[in-house]
PDB file of N, CA, C and O in Angstrom:
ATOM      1  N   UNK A   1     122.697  95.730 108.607  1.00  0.00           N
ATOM      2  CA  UNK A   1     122.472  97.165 108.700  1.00  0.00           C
ATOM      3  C   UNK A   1     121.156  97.426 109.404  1.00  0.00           C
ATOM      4  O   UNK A   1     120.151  96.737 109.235  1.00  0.00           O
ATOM      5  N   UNK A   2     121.243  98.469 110.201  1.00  0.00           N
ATOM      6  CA  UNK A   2     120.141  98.693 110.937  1.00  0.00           C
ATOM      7  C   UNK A   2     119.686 100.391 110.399  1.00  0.00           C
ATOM      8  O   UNK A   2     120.416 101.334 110.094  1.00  0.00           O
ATOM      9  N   UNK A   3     117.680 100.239 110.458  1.00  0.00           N
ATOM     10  CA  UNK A   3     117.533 101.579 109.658  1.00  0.00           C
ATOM     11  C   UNK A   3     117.425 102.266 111.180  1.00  0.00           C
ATOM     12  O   UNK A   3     117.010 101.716 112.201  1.00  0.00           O
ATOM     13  N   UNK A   4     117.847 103.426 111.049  1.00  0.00           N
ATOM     14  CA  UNK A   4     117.780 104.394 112.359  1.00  0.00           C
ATOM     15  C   UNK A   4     117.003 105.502 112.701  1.00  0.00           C
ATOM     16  O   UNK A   4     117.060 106.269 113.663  1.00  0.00           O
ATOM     17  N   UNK A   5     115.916 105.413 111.270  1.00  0.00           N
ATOM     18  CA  UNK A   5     115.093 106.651 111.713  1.00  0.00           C
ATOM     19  C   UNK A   5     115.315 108.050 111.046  1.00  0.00           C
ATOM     20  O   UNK A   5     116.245 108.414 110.326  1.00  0.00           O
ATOM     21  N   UNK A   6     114.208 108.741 111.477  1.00  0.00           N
ATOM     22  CA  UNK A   6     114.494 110.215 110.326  1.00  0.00           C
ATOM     23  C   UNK A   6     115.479 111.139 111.342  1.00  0.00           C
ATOM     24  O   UNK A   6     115.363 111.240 112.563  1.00  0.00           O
ATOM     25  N   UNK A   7     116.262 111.640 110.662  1.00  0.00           N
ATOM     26  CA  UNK A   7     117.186 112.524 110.963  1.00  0.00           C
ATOM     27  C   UNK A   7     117.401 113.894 110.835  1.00  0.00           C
ATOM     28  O   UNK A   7     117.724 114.234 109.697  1.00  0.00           O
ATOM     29  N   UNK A   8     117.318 114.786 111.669  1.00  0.00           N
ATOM     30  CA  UNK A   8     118.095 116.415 111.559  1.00  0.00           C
ATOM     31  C   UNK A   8     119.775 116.326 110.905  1.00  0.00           C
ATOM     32  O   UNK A   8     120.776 115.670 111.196  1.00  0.00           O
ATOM     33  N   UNK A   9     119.353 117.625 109.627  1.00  0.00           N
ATOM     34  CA  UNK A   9     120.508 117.968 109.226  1.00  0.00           C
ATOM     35  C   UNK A   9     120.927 119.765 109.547  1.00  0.00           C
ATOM     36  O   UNK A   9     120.675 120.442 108.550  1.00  0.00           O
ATOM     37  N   UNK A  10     121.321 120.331 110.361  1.00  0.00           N
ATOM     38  CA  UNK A  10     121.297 121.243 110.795  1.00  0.00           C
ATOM     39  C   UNK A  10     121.337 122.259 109.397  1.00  0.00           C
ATOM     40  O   UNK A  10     120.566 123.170 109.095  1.00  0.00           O
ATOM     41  N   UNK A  11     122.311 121.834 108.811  1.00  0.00           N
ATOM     42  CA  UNK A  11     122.473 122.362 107.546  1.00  0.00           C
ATOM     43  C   UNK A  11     121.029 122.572 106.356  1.00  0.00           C
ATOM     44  O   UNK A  11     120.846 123.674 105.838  1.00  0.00           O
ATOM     45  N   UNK A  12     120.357 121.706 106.131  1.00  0.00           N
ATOM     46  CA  UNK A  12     119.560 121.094 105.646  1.00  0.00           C
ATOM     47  C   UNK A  12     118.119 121.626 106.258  1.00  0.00           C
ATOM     48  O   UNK A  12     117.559 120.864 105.469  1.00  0.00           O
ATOM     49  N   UNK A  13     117.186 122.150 106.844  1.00  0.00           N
ATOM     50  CA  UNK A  13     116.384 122.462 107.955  1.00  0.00           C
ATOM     51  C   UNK A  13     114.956 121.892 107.498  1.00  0.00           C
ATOM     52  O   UNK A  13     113.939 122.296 108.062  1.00  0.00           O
ATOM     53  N   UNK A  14     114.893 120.862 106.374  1.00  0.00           N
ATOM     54  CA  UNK A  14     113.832 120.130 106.065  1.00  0.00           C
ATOM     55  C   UNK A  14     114.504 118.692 106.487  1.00  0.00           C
ATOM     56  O   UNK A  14     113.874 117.653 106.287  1.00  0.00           O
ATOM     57  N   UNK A  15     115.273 118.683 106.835  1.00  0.00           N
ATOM     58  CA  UNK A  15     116.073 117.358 107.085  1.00  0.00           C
ATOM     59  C   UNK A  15     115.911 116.572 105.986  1.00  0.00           C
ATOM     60  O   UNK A  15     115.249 115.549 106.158  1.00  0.00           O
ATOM     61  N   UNK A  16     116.488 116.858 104.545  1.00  0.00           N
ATOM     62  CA  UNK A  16     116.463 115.731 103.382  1.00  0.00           C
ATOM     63  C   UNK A  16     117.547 115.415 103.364  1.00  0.00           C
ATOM     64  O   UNK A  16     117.511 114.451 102.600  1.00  0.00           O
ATOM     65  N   UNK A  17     118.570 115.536 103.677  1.00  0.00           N
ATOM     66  CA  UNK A  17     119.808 114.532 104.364  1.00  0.00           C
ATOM     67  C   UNK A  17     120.188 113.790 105.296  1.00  0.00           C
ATOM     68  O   UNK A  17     120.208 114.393 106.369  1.00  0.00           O
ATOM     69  N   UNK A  18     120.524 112.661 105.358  1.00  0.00           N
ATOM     70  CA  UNK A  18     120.801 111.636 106.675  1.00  0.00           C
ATOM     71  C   UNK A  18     122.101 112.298 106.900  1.00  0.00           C
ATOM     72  O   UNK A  18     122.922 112.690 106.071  1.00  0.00           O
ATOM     73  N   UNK A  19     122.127 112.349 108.372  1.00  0.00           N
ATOM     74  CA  UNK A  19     123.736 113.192 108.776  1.00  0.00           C
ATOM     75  C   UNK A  19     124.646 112.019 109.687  1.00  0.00           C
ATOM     76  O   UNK A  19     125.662 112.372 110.286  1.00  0.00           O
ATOM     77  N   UNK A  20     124.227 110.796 109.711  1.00  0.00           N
ATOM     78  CA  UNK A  20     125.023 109.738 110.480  1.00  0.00           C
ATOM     79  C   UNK A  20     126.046 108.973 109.736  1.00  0.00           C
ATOM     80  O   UNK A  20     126.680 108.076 110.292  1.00  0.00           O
ATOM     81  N   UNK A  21     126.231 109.300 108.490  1.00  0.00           N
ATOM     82  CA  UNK A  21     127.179 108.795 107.850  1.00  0.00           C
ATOM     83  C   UNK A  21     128.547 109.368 107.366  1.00  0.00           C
ATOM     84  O   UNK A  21     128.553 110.330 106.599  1.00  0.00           O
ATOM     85  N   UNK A  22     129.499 108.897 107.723  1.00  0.00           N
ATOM     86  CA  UNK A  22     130.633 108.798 107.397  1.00  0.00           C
ATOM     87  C   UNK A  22     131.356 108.581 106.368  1.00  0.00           C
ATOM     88  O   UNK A  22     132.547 108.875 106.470  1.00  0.00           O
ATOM     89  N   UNK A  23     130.841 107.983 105.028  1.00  0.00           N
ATOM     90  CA  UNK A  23     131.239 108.066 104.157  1.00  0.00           C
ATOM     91  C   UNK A  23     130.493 108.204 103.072  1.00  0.00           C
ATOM     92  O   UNK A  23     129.324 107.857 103.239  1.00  0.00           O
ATOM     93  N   UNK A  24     130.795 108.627 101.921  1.00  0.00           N
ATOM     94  CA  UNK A  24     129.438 108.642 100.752  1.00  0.00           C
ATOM     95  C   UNK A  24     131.003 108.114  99.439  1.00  0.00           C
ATOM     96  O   UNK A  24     132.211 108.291  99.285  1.00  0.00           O
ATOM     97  N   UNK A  25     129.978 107.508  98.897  1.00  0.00           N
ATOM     98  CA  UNK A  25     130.591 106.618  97.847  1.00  0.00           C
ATOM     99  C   UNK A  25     129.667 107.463  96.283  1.00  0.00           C
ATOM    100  O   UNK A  25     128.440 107.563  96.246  1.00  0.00           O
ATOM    101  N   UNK A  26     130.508 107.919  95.263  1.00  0.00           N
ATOM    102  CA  UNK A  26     129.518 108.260  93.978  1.00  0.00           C
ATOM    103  C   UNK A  26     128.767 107.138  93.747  1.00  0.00           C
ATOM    104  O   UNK A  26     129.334 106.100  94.087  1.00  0.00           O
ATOM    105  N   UNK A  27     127.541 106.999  93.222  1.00  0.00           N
ATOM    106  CA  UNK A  27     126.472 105.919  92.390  1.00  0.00           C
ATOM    107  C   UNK A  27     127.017 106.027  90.872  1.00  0.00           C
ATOM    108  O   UNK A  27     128.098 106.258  90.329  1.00  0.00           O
ATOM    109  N   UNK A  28     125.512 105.700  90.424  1.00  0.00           N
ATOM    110  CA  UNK A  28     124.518 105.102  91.241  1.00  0.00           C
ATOM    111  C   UNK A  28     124.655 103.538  91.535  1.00  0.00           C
ATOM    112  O   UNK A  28     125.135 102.601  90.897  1.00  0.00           O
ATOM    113  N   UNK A  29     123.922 103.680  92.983  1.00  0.00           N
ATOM    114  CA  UNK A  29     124.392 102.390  93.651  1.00  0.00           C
ATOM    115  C   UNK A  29     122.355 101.782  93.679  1.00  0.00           C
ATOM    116  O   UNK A  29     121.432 102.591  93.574  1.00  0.00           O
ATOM    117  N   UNK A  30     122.175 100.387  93.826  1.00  0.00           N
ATOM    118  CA  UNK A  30     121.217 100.034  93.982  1.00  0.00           C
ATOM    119  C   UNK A  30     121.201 100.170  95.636  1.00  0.00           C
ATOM    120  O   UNK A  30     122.031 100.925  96.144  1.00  0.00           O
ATOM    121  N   UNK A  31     120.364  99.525  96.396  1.00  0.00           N
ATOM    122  CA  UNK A  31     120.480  99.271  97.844  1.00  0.00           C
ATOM    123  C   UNK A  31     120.878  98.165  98.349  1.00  0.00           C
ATOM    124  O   UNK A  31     121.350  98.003  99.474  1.00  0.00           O
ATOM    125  N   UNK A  32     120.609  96.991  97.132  1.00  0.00           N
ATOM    126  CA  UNK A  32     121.605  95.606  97.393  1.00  0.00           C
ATOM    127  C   UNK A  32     122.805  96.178  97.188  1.00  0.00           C
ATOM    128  O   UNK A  32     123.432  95.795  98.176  1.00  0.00           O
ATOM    129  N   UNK A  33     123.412  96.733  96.658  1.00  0.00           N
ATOM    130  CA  UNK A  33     124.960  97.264  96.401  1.00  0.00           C
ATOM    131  C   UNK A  33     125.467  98.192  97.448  1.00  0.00           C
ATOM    132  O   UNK A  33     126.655  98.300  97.750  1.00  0.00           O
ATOM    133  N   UNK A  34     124.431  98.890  98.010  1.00  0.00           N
ATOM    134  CA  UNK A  34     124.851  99.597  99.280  1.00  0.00           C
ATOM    135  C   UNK A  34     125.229  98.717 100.488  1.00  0.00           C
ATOM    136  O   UNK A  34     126.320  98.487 101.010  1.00  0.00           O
ATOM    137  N   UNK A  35     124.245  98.388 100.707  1.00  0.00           N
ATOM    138  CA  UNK A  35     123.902  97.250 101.537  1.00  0.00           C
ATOM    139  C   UNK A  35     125.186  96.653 101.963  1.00  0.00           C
ATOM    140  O   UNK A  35     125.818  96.711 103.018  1.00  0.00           O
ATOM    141  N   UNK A  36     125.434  95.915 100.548  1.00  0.00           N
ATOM    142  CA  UNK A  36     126.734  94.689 100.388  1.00  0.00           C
ATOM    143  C   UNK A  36     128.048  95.778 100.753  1.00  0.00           C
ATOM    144  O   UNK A  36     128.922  95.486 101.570  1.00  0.00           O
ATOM    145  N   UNK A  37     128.026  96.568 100.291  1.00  0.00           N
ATOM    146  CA  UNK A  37     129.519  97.570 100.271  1.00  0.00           C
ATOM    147  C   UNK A  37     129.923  98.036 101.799  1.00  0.00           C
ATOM    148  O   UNK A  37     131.058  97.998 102.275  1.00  0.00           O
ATOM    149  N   UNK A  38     128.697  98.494 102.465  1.00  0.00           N
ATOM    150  CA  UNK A  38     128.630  98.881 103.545  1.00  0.00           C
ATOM    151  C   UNK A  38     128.538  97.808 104.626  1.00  0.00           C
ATOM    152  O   UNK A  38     128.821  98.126 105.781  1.00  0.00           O
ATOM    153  N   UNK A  39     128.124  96.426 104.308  1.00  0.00           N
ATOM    154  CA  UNK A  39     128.516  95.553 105.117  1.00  0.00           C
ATOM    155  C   UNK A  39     129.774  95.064 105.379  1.00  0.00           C
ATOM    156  O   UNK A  39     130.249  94.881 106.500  1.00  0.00           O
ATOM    157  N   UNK A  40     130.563  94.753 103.797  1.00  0.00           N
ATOM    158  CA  UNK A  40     131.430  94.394 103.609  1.00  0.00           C
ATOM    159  C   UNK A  40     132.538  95.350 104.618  1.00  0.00           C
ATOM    160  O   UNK A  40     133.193  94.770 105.484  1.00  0.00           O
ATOM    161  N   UNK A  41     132.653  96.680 104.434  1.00  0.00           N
ATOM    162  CA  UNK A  41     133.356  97.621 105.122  1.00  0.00           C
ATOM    163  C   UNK A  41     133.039  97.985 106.536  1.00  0.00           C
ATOM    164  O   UNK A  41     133.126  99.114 107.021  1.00  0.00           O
ATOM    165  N   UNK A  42     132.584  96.665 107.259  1.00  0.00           N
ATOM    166  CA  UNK A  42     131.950  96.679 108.780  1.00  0.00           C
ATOM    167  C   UNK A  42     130.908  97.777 109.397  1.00  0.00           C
ATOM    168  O   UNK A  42     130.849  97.986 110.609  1.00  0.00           O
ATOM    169  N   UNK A  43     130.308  98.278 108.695  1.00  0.00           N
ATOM    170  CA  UNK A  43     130.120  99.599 108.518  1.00  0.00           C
ATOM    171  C   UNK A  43     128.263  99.519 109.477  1.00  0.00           C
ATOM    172  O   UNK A  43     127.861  98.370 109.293  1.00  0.00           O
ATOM    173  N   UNK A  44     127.630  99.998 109.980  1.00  0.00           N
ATOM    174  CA  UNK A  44     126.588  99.272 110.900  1.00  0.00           C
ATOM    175  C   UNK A  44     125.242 100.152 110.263  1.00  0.00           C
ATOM    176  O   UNK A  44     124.080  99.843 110.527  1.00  0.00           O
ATOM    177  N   UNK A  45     125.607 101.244 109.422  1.00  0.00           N
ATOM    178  CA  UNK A  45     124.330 101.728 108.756  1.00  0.00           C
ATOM    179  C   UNK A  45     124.907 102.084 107.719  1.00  0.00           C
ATOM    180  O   UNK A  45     126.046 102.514 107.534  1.00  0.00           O
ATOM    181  N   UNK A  46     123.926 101.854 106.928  1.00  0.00           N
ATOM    182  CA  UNK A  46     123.898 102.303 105.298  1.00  0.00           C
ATOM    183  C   UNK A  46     122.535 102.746 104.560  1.00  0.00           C
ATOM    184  O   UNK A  46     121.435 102.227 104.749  1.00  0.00           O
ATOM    185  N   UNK A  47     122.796 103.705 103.768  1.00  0.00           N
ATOM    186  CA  UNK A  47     121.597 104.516 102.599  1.00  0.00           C
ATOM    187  C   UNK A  47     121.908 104.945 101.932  1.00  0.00           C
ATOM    188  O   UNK A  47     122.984 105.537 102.006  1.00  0.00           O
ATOM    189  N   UNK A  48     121.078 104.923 100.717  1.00  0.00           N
ATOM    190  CA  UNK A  48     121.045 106.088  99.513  1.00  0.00           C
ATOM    191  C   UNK A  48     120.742 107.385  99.649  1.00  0.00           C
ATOM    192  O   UNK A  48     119.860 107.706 100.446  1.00  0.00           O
ATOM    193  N   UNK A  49     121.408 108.327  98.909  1.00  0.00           N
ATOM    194  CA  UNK A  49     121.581 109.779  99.042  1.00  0.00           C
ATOM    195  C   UNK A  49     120.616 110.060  97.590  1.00  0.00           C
ATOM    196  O   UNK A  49     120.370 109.197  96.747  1.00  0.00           O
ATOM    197  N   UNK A  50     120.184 111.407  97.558  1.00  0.00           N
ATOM    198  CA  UNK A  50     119.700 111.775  96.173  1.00  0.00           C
ATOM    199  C   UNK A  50     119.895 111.407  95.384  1.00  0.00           C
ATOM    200  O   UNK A  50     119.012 111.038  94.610  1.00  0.00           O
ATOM    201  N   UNK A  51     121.541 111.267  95.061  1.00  0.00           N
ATOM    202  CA  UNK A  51     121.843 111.295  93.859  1.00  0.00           C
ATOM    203  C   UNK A  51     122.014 109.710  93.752  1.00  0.00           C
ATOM    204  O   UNK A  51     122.483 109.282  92.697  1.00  0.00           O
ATOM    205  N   UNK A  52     121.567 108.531  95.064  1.00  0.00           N
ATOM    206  CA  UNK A  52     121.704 107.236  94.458  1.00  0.00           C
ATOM    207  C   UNK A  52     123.617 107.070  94.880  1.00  0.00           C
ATOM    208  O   UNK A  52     124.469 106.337  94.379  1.00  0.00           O
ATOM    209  N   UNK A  53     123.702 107.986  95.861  1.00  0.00           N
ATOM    210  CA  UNK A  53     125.245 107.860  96.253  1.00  0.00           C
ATOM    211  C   UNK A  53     124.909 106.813  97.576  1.00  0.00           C
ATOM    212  O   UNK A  53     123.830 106.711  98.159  1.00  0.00           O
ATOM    213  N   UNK A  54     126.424 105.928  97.912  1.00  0.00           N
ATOM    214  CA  UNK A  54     125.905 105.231  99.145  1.00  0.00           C
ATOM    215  C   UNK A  54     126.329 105.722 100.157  1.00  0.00           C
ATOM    216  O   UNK A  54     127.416 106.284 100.294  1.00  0.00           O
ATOM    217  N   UNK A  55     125.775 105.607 100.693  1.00  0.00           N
ATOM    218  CA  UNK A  55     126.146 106.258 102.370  1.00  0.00           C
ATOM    219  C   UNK A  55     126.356 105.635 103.900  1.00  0.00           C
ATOM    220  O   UNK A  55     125.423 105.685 104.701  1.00  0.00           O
ATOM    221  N   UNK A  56     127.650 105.039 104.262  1.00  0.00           N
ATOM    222  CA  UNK A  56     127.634 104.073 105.248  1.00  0.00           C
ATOM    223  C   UNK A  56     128.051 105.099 106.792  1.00  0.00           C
ATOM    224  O   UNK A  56     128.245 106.294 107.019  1.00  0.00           O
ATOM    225  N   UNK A  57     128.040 103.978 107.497  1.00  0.00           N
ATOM    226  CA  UNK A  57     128.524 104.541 108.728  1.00  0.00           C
ATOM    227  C   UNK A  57     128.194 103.949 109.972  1.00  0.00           C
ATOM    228  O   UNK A  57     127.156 103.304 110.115  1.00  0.00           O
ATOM    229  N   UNK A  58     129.226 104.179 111.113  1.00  0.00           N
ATOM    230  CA  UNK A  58     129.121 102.870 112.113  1.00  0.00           C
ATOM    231  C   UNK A  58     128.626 103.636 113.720  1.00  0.00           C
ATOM    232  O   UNK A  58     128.467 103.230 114.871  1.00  0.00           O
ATOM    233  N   UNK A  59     128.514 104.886 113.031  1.00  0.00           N
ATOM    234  CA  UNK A  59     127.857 106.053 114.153  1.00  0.00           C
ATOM    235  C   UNK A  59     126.577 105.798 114.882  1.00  0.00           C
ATOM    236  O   UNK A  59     125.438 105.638 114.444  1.00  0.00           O
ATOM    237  N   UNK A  60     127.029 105.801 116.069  1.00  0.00           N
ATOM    238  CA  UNK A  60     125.962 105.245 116.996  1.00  0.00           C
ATOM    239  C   UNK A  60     124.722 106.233 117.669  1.00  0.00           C
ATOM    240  O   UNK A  60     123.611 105.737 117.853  1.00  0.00           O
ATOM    241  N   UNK A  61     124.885 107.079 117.876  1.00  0.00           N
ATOM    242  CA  UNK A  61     123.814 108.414 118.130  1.00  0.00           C
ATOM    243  C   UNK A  61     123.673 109.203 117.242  1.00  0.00           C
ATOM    244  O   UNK A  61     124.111 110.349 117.333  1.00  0.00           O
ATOM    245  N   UNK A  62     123.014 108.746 116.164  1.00  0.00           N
ATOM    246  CA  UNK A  62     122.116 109.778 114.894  1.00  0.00           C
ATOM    247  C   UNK A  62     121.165 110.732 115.791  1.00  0.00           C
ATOM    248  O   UNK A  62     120.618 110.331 116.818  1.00  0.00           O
ATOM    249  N   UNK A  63     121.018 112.216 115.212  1.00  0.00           N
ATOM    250  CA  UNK A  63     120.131 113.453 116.024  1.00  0.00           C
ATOM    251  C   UNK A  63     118.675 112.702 115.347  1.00  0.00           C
ATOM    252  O   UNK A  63     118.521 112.776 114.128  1.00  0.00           O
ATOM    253  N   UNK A  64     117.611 111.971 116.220  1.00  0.00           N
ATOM    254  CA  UNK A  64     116.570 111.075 115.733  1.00  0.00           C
ATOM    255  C   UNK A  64     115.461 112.612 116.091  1.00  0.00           C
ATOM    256  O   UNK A  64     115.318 113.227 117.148  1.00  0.00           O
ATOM    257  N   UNK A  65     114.803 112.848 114.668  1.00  0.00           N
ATOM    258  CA  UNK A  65     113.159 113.582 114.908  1.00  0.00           C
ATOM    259  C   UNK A  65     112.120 113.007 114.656  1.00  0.00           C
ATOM    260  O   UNK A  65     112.077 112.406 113.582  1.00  0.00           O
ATOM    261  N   UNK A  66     111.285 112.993 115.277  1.00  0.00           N
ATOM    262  CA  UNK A  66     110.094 112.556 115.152  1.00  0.00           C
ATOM    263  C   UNK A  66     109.795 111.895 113.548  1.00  0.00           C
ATOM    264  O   UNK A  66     110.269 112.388 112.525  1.00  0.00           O
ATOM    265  N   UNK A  67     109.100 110.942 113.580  1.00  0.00           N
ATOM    266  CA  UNK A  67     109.423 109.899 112.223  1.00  0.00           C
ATOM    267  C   UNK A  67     108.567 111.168 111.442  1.00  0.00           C
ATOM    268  O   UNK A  67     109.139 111.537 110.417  1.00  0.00           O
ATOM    269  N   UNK A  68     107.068 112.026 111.808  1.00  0.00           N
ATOM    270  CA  UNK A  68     106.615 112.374 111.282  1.00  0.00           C
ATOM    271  C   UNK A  68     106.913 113.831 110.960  1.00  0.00           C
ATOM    272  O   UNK A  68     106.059 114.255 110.181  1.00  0.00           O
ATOM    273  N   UNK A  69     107.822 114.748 111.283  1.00  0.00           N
ATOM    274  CA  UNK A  69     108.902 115.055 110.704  1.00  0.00           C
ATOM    275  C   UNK A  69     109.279 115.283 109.663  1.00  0.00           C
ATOM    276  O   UNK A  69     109.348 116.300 108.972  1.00  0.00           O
ATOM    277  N   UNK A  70     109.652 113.831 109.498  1.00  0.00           N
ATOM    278  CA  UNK A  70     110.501 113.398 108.282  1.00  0.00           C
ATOM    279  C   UNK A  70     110.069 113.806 106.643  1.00  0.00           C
ATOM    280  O   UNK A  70     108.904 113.781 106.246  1.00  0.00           O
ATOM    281  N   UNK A  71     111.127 114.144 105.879  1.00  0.00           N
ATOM    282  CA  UNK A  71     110.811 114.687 104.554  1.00  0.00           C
ATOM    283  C   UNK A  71     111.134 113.167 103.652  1.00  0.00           C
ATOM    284  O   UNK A  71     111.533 112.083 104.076  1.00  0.00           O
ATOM    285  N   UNK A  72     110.819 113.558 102.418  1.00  0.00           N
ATOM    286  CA  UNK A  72     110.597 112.218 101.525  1.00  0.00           C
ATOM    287  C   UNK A  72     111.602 111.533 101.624  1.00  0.00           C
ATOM    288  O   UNK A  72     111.407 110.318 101.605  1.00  0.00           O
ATOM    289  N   UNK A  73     113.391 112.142 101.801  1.00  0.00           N
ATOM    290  CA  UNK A  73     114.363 111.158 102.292  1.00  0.00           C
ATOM    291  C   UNK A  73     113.799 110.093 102.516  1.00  0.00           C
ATOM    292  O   UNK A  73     113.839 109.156 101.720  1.00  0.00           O
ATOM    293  N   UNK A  74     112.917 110.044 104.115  1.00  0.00           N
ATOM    294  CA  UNK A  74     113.453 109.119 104.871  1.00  0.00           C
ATOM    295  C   UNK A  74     111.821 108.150 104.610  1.00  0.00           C
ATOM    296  O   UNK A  74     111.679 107.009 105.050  1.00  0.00           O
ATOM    297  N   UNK A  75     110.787 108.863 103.862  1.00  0.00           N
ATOM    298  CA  UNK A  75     110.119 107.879 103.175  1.00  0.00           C
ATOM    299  C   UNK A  75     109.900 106.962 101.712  1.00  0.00           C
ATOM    300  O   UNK A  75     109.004 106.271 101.227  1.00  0.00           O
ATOM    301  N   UNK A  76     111.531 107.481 101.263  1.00  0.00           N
ATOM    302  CA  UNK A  76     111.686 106.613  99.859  1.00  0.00           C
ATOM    303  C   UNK A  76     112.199 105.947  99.935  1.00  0.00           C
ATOM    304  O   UNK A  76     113.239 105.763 100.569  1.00  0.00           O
ATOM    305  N   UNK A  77     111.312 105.039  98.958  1.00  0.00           N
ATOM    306  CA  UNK A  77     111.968 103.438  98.675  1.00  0.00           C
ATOM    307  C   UNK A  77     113.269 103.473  98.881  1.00  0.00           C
ATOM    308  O   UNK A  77     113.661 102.633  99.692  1.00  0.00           O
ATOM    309  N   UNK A  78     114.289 104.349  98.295  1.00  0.00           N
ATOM    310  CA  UNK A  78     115.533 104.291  98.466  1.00  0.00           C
ATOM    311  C   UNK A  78     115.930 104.156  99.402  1.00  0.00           C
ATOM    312  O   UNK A  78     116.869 103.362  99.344  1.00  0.00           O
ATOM    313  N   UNK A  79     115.751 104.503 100.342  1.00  0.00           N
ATOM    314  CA  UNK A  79     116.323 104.935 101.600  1.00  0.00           C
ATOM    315  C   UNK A  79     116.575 103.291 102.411  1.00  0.00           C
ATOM    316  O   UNK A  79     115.580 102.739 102.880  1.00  0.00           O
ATOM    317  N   UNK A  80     117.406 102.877 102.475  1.00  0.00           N
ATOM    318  CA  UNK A  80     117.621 101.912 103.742  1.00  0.00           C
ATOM    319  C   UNK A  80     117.127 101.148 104.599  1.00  0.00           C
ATOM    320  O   UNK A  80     117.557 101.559 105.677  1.00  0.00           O
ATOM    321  N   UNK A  81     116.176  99.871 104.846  1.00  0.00           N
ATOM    322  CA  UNK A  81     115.616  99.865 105.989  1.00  0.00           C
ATOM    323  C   UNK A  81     115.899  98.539 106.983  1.00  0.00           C
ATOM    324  O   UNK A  81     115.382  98.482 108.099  1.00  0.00           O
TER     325      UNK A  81
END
């Protein structure tokens, strides 16, 4: 899994959602468990959501903003890297 950076959620306008994923799985999931699930399912990025939901996806042009930007999403431990 590759981490891709902080992301615009149009919806969202602090961007505390990653919007490159394709699927969200209920938790709570650790990030070894994301990780593994989202590898397993060929899947080329994966993260944790708020609620510790996993979040994969094989989407290749995420909307990338400036890292500094970025809201605590994309600077918590949780998050993917």
């Amino acid at each position: 899994l590759t981490y891709a950076g902080c992301l615009h959620d149009e919806e969202h306008a602090a961007g505390v959602e990653l919007v490159i994923f394709s699927s969200s799985t209920p938790g709570p999931f650790s990030r070894e468990e994301c990780n593994s699930k989202c590898f397993h399912e060929n899947q080329r990025y994966g993260g944790l959501g708020q609620q510790r939901e996993c979040l994969c996806s094989t989407n290749s042009e995420p909307n990338h903003i400036s890292e500094s930007q970025c809201s605590a999403a994309c600077s918590d431990p949780l998050v993917m890297k």
